[in-house]
ROSE-4610 file (N, C-alpha, C; in Angstrom, 1 decimal, always signed):
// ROSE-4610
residu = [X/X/X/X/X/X/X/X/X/X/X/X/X/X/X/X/X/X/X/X/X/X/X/X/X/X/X/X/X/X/X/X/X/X/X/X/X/X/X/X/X/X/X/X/X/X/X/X/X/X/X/X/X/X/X/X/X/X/X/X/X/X/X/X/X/X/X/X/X/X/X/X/X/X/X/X/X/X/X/X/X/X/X/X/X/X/X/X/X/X/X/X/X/X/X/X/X/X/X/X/X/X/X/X/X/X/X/X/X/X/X/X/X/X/X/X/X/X/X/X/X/X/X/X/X/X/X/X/X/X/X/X/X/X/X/X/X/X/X/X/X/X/X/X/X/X/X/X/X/X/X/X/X/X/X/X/X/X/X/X/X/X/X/X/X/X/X/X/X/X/X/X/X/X/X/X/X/X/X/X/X/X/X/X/X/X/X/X/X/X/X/X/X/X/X/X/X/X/X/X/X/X/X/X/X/X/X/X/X/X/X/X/X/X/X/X/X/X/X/X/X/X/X/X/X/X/X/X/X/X/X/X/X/X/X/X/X/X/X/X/X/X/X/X/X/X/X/X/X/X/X/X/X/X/X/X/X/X/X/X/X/X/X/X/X/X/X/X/X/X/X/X/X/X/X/X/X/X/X/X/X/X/X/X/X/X/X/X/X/X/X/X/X/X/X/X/X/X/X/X/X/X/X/X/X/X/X/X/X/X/X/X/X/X/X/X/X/X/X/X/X/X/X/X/X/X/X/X/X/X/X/X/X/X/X/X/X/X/X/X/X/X/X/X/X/X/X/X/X/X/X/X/X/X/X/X/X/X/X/X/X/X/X/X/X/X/X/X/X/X/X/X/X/X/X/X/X/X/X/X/X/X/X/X/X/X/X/X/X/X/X/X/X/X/X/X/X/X/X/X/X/X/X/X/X/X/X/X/X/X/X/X/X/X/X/X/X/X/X/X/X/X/X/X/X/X/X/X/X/X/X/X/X/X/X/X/X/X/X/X/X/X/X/X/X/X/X/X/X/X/X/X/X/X/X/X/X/X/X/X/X/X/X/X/X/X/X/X/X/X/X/X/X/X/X/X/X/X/X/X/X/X/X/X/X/X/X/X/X/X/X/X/X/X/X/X/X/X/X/X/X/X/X/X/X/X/X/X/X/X/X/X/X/X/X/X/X/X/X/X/X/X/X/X/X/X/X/X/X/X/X/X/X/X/X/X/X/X/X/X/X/X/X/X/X/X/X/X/X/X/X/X/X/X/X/X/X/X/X/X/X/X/X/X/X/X/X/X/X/X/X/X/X/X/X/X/X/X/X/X/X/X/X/X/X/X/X/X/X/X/X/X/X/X/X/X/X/X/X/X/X/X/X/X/X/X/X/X/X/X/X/X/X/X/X/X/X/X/X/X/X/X/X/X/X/X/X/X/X/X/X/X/X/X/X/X/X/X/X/X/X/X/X/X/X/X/X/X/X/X/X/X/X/X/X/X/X/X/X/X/X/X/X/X/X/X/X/X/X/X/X/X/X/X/X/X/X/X/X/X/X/X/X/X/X/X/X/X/X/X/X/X/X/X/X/X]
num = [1/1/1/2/2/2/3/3/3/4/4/4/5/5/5/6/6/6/7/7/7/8/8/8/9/9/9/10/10/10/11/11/11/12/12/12/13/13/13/14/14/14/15/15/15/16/16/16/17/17/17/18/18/18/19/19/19/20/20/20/21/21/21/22/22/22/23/23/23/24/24/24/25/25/25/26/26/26/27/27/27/28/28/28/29/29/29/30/30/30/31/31/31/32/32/32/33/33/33/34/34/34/35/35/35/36/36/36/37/37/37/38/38/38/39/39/39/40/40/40/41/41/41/42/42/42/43/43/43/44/44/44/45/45/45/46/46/46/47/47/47/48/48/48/49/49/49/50/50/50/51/51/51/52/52/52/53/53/53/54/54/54/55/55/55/56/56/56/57/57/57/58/58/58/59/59/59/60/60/60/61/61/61/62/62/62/63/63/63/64/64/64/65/65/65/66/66/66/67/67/67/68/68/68/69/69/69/70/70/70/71/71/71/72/72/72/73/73/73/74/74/74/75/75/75/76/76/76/77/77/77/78/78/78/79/79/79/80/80/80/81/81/81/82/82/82/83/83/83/84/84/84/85/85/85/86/86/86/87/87/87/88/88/88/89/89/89/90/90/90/91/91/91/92/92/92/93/93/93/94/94/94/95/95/95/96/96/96/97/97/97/98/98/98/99/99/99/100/100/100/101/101/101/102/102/102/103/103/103/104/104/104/105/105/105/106/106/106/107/107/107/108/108/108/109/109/109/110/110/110/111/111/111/112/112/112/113/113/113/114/114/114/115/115/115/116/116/116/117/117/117/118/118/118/119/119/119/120/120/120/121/121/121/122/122/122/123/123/123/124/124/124/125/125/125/126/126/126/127/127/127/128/128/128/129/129/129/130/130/130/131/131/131/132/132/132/133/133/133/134/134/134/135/135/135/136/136/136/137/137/137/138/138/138/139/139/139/140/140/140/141/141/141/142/142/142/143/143/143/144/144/144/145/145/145/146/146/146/147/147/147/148/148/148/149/149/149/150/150/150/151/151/151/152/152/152/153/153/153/154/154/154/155/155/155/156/156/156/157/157/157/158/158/158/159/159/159/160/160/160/161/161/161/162/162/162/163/163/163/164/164/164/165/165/165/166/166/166/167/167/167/168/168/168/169/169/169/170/170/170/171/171/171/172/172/172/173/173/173/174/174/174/175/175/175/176/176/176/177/177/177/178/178/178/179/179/179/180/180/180/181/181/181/182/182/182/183/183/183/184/184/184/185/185/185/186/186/186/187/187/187/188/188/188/189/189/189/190/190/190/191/191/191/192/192/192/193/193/193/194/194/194/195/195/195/196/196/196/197/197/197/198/198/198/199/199/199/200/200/200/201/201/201/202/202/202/203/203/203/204/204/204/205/205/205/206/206/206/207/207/207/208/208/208/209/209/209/210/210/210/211/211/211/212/212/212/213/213/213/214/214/214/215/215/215/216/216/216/217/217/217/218/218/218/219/219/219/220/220/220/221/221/221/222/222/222/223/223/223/224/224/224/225/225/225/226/226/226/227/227/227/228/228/228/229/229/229/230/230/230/231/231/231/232/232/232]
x = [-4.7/-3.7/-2.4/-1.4/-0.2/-0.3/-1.1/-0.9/-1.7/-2.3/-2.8/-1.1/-0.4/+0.7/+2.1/+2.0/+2.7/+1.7/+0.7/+0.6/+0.6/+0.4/+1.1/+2.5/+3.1/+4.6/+4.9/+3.7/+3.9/+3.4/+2.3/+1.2/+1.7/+1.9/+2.3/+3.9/+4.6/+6.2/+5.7/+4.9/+4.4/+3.8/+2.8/+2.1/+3.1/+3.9/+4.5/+6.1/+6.7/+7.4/+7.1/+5.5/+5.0/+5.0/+4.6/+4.6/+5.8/+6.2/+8.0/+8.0/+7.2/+7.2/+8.6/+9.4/+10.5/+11.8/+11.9/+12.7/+14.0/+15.0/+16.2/+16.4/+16.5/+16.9/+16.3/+15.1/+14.5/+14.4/+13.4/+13.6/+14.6/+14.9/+16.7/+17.5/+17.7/+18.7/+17.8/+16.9/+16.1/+16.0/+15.5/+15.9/+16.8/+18.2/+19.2/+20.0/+19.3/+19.6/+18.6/+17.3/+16.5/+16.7/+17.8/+18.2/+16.4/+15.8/+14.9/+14.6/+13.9/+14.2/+13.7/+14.0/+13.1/+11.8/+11.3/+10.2/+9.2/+10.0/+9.1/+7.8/+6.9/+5.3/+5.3/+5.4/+5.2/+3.5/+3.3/+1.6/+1.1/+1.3/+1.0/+0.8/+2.4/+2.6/+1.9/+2.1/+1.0/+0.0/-1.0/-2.2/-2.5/-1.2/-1.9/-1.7/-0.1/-0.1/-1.3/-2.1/-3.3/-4.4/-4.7/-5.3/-5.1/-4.0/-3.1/-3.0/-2.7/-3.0/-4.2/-5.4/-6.8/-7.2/-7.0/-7.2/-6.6/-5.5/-4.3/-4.7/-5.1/-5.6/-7.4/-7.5/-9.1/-9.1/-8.4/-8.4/-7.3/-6.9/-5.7/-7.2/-8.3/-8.8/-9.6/-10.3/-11.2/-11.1/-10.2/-9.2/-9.1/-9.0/-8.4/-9.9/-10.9/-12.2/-12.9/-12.7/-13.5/-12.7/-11.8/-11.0/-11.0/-11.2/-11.8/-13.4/-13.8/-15.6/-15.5/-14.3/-14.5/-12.9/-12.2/-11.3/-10.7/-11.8/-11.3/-11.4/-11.7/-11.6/-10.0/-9.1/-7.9/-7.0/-6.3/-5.5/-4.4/-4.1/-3.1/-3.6/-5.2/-6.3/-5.4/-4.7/-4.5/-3.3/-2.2/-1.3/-2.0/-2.7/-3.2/-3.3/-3.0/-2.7/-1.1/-0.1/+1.2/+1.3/+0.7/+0.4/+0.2/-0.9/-1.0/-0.2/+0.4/+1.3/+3.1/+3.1/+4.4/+4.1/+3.3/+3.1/+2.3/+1.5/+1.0/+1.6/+3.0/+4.0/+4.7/+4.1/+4.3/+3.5/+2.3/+0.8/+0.6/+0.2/-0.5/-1.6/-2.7/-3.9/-4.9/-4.8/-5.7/-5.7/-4.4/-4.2/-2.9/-2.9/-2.3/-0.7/-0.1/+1.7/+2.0/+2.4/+2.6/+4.2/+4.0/+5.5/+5.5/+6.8/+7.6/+7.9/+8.1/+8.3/+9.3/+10.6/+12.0/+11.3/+10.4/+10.0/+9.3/+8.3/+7.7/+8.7/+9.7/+10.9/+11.3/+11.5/+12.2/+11.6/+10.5/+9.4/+9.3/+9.6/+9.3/+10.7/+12.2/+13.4/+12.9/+12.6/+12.6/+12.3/+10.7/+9.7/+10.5/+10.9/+11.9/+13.1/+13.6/+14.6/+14.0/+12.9/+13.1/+12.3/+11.5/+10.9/+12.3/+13.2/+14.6/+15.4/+14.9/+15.6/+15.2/+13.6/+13.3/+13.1/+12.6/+13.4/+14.7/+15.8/+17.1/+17.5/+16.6/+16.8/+16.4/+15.4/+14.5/+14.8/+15.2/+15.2/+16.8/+17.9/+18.9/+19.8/+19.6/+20.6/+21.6/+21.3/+21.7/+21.5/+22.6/+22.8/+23.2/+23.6/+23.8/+24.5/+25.7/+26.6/+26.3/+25.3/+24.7/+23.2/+22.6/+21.2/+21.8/+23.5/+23.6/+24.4/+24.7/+25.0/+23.5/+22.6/+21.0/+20.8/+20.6/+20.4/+21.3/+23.1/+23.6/+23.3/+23.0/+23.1/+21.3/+20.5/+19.1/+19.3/+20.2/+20.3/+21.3/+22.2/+22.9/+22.4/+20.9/+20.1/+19.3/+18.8/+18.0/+19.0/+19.8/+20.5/+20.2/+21.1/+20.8/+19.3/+18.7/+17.0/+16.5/+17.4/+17.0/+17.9/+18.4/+19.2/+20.4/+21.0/+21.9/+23.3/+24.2/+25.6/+26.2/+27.4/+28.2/+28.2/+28.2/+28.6/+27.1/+25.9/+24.6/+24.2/+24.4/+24.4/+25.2/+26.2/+26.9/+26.4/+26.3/+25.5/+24.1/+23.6/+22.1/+22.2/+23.6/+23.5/+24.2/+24.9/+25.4/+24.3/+23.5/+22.5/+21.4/+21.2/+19.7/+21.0/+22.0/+22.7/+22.9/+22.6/+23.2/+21.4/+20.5/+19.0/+19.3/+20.1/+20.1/+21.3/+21.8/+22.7/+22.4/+21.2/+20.1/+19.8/+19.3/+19.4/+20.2/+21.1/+22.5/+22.8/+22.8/+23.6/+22.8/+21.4/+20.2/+20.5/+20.8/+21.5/+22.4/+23.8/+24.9/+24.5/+23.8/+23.6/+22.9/+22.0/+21.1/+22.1/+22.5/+23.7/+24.6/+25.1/+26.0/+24.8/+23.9/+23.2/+23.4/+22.7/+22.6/+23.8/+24.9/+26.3/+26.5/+26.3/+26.2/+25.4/+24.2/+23.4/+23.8/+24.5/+24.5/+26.0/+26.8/+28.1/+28.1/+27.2/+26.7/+26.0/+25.1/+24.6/+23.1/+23.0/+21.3/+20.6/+21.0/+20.1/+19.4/+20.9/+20.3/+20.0/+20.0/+18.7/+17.1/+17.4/+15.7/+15.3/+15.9/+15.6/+15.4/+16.1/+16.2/+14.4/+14.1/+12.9/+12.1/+12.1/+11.1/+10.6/+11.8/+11.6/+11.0/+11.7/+10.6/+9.0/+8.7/+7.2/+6.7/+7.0/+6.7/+6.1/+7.1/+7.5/+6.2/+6.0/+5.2/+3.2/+3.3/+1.9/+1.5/+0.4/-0.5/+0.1/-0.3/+0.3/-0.7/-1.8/-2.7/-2.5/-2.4/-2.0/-0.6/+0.5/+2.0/+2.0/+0.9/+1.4/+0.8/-0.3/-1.2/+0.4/+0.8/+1.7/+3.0/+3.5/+5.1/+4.7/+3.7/+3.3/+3.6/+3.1/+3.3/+4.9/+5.1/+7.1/+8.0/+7.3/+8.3/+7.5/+6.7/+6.4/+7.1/+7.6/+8.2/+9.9/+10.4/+11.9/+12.0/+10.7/+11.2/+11.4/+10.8/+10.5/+12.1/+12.7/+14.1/+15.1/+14.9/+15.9/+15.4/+15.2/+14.6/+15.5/+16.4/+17.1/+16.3/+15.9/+15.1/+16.1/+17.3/+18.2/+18.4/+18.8/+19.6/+18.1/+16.9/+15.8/+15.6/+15.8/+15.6/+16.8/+18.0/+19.4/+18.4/+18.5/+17.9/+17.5/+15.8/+14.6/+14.6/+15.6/+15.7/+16.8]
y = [+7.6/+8.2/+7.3/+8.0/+6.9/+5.7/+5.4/+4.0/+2.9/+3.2/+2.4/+1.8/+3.2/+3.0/+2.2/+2.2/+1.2/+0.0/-0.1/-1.5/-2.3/-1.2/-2.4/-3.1/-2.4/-2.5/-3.8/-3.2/-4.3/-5.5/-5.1/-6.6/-7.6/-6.7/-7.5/-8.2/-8.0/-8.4/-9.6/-9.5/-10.4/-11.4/-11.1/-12.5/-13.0/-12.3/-13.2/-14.0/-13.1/-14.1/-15.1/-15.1/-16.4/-17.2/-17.0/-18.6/-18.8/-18.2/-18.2/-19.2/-18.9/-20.0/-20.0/-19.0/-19.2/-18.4/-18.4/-17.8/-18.2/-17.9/-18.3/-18.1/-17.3/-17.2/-17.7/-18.4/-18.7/-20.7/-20.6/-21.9/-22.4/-22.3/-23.0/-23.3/-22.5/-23.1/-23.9/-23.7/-24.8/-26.2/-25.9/-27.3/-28.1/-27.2/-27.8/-28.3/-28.2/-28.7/-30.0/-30.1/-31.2/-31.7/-31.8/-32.7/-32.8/-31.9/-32.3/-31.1/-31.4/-30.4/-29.3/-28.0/-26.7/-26.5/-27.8/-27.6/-28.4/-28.5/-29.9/-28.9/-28.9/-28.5/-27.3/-27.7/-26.5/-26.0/-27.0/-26.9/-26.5/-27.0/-26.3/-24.7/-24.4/-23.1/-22.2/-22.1/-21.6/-21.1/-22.3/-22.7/-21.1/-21.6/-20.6/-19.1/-19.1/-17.6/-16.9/-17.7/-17.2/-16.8/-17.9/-17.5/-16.3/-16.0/-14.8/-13.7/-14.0/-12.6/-12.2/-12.7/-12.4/-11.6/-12.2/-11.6/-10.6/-10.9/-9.0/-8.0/-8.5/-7.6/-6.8/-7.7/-7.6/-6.2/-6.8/-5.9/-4.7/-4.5/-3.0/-2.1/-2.7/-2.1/-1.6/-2.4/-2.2/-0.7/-0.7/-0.1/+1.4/+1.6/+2.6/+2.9/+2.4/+2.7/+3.1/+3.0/+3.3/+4.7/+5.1/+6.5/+7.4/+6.9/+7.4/+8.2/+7.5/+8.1/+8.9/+8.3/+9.5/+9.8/+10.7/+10.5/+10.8/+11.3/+11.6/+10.0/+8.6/+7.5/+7.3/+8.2/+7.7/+7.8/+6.5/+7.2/+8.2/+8.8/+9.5/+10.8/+11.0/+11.9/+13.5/+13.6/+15.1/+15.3/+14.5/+14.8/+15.2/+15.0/+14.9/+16.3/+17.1/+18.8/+18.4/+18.0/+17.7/+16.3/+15.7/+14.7/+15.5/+16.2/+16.3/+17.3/+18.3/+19.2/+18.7/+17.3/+16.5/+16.0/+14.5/+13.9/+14.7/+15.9/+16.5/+17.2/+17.1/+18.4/+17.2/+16.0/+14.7/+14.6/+15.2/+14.7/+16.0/+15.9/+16.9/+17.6/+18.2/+19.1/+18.3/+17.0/+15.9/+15.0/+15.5/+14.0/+12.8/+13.1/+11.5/+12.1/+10.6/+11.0/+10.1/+11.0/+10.3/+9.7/+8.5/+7.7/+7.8/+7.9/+8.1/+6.6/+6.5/+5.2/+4.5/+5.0/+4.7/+4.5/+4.8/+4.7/+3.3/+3.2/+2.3/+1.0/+0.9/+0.0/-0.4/+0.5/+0.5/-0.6/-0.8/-1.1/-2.7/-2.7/-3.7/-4.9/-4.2/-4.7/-5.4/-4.4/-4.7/-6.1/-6.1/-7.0/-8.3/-8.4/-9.4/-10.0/-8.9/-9.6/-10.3/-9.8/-11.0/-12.4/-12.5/-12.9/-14.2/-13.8/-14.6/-15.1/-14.4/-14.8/-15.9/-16.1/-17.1/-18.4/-18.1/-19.0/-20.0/-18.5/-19.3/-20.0/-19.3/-20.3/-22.1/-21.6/-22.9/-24.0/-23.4/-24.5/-24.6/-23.7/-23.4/-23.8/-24.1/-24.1/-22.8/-21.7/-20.3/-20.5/-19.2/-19.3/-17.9/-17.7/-16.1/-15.1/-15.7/-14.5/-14.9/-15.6/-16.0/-14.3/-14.5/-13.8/-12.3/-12.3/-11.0/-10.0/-10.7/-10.4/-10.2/-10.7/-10.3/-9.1/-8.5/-7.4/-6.2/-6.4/-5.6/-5.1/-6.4/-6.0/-5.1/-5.7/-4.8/-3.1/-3.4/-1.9/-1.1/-1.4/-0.9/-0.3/-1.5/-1.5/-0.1/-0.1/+1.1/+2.2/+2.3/+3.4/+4.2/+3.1/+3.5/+4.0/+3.6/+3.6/+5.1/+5.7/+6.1/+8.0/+7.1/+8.7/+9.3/+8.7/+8.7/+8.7/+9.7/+9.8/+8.9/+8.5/+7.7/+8.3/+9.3/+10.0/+10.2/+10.4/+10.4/+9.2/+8.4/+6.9/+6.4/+6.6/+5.9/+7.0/+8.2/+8.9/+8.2/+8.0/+7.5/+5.8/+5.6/+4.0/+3.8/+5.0/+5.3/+5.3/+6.8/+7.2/+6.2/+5.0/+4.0/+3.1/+3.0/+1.6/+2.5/+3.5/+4.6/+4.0/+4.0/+3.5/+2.1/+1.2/-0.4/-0.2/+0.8/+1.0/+0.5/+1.0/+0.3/-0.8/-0.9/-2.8/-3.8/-3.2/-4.0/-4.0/-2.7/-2.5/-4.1/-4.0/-4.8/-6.0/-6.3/-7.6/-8.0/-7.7/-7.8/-7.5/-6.9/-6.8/-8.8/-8.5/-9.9/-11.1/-11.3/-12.3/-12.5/-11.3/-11.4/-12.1/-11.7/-12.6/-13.8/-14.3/-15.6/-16.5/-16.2/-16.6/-16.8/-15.9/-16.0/-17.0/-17.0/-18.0/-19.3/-19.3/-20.9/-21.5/-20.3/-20.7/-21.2/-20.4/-20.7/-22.0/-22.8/-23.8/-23.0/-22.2/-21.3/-21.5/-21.6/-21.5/-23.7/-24.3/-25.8/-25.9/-25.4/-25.8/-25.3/-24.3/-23.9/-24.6/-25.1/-25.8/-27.4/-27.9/-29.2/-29.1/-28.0/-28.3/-28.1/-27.1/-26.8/-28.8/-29.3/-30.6/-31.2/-31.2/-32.0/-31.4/-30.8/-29.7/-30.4/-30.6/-30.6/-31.7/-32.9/-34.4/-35.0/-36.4/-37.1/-36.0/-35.2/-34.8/-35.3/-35.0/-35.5/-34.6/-34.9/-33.7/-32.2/-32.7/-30.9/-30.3/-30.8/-29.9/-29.3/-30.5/-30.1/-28.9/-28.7/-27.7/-26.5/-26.3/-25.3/-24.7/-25.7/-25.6/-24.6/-25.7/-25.4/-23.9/-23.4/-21.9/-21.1/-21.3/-20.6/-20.1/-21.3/-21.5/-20.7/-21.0/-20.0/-18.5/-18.7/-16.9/-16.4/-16.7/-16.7/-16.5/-18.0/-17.5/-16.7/-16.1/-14.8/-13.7/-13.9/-12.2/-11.8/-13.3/-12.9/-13.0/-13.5/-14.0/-13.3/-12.2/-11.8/-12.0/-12.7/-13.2/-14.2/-14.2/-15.2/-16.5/-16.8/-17.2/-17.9/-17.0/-17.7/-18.6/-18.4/-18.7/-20.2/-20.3/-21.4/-22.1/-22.1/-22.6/-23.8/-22.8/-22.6/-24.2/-23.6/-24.4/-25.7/-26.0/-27.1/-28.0]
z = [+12.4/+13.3/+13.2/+14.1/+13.8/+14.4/+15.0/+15.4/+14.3/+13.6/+12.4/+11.6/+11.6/+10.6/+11.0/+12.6/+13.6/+13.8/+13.5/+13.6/+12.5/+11.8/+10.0/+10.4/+10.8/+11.0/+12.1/+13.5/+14.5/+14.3/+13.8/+14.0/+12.8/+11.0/+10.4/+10.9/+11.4/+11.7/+12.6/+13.8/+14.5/+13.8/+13.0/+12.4/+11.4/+10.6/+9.8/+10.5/+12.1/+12.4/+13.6/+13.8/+14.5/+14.1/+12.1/+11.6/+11.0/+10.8/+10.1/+8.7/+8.1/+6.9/+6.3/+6.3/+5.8/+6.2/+8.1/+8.4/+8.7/+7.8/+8.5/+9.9/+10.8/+11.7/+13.0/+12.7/+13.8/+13.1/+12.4/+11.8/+11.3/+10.3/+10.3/+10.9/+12.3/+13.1/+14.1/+14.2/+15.1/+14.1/+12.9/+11.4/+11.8/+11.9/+11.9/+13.2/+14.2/+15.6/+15.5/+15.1/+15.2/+14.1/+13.4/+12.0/+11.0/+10.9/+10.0/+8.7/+7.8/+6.7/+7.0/+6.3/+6.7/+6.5/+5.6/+4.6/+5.6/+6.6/+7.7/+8.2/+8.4/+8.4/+8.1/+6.9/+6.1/+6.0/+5.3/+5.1/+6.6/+7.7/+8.5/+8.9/+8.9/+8.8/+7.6/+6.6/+5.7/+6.2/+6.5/+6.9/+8.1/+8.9/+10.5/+10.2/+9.1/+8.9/+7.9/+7.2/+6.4/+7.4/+8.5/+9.3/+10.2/+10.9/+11.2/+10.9/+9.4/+9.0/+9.0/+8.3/+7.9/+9.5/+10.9/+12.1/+12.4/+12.1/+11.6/+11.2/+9.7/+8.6/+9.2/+9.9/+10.0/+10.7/+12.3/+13.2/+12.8/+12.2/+11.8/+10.6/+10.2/+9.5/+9.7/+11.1/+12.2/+13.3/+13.5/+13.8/+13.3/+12.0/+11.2/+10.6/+10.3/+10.2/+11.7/+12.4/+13.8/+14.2/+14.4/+14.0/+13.0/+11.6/+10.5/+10.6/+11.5/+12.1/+12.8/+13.9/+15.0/+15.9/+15.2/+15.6/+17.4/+18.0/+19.3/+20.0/+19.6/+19.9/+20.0/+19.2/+19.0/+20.4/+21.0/+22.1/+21.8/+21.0/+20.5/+19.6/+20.6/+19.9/+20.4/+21.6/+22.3/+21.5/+20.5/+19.7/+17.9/+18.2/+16.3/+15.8/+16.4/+15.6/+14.9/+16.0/+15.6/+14.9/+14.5/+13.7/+12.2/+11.8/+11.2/+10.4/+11.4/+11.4/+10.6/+11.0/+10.6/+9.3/+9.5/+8.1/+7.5/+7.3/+6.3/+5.8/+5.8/+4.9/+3.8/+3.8/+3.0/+1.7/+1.9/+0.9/+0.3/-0.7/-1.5/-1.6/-1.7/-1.2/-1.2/-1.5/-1.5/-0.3/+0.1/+1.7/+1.0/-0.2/-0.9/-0.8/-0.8/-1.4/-2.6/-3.5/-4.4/-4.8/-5.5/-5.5/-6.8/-7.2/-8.9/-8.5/-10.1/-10.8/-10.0/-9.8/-9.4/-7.6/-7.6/-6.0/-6.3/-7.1/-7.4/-7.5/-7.8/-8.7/-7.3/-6.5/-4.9/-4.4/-4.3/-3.6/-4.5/-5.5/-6.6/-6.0/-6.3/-5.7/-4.2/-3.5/-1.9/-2.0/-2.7/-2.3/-2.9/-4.4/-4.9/-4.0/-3.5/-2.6/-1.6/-0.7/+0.3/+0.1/-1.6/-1.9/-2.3/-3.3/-3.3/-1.7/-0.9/+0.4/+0.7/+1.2/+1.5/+0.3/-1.1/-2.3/-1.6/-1.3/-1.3/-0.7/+0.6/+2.2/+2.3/+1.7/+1.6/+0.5/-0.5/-1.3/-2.3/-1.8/-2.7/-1.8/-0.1/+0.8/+0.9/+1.2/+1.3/+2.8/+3.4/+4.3/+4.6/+6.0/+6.0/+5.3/+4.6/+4.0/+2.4/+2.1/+0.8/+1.1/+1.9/+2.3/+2.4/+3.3/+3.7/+1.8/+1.2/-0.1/-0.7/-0.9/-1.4/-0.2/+0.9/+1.2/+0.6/+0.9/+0.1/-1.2/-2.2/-3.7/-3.8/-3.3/-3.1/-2.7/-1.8/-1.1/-2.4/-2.9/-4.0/-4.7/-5.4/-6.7/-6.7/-5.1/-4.8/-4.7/-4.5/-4.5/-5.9/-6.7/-8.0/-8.9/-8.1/-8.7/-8.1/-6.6/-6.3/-6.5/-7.6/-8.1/-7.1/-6.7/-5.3/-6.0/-5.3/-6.0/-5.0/-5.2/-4.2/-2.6/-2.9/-1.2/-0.8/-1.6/-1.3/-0.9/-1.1/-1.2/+0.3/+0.5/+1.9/+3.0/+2.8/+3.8/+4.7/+3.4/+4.0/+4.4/+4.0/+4.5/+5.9/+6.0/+7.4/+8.4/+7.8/+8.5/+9.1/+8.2/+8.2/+9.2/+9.6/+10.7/+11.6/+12.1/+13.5/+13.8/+13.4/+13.8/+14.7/+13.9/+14.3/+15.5/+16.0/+16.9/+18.5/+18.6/+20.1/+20.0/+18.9/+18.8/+18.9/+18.2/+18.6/+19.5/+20.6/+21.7/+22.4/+22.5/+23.1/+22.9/+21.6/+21.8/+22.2/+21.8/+22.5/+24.1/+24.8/+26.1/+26.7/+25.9/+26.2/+26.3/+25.1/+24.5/+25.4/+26.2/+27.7/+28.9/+28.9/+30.1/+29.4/+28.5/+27.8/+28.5/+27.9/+27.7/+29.7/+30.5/+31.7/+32.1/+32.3/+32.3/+31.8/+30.7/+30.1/+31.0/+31.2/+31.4/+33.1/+33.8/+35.0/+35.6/+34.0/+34.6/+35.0/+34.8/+35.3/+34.1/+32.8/+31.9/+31.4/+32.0/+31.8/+33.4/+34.2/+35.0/+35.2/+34.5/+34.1/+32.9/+32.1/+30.8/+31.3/+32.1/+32.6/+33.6/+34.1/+34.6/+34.0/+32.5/+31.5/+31.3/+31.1/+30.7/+31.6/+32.1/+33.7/+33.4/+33.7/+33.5/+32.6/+30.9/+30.0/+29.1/+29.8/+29.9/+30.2/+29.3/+29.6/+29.5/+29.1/+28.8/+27.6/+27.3/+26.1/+24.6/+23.7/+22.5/+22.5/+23.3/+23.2/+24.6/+25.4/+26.5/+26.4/+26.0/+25.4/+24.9/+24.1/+22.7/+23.4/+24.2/+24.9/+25.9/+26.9/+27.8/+26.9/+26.2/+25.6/+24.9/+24.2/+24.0/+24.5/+26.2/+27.4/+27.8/+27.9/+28.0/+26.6/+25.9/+24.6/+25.0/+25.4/+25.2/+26.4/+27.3/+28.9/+28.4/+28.0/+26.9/+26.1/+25.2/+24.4/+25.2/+26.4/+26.7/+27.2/+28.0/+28.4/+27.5/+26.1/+25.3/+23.9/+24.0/+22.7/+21.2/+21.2/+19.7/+19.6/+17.8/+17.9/+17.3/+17.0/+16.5/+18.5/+19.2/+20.3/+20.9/+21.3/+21.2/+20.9/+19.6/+18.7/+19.1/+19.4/+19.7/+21.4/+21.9/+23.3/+23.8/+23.1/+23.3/+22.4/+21.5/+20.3/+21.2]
């Protein structure tokens, strides 16, 4: 059902930006407020996102086999005529969709670029308008791979940033509380007591505790860039 194919999407986005092995926008600017290298626990991070995922992977498979048996288990069981009614005008008389080569190449690019992202981030000293040039020249590449005339091509790149339009708005919204909060003196007095709270505990209770407190600042501060600013 569709929720197997949104939690590829959710779960993997979540496990790989909890450990952030190689995120600019959350690690690097937290790096570079704590003056230490990006590569600083690394081995750690590795370690938890292996772990992570394998619990990810486990349960999305778990998951998608236990609905494969019986699909009225699915919560999204009283839509599945229109489910199949939609994505089934995608697959062939077999269930499958098949990808051409230039699709395959797509998928090949994608994966290279963000694989160069974090390369660049980490070890080239790249930075945003270094990263936002590697998304551009990726998106170009595919254009071309993807048989796209110029005006076929800015249509659909129109069309895929009218999507990031809510997001934006969401942030720029947040970003105004933020800036309120900080300008007010409300955001370093709830941070000045985080500290107080925080202060003087052991390193395993710290780490159990400070968890709690970041999962608390994300929910109100959902940039993970302003976040890391924040809490560093």
């Amino acid at each position: 059902d569709p929720i197997v194919a949104v939690a590829v999407i959710l779960v993997g986005v979540g496990t790989g930006f909890t450990a952030s092995i190689g995120n600019p926008f959350a690690i690097g600017i937290a790096s570079q407020l704590a003056q230490v290298s990006v590569t600083e626990g690394m081995i750690p991070r590795i370690i938890f996102y292996l772990g992570s995922l394998a619990i990810s992977i486990t349960y999305v498979l778990w998951y998608a086999n236990r609905i494969k048996k019986d699909p009225k288990k699915s919560i999204v069981y009283n839509l599945r005529e229109d489910h199949l009614k939609h994505f089934g005008s995608l697959a062939n008389e077999k269930g499958h969709v098949n990808f051409s080569w230039n699709q395959k190449l797509i998928i090949v690019i994608f994966l290279s670029m963000m694989g160069l992202m974090m390369f660049s981030f980490l070890y080239l000293g790249w930075w945003f308008p270094e990263i936002t040039m590697i998304f551009l020249t990726g998106a170009i590449i595919a254009g071309v791979l993807g048989k796209l005339n110029e005006r076929e091509f800015w249509d659909s790149f129109v069309e895929g940033s009218q999507s990031l339009l809510y997001a934006a708005l969401v942030i720029g919204l947040t970003r105004g509380i933020v800036l309120v909060a900080k300008d007010g003196v409300i955001m370093d007095t709830i941070l000045n007591y985080i500290i107080n709270f925080l202060g003087g505990l052991s390193k395993g209770i710290f780490i159990v505790l400070n968890e709690i407190v970041q999962i608390i600042i994300a929910f109100f501060v959902p940039s993970s860039s302003a976040h890391a600013a924040l809490t560093m």
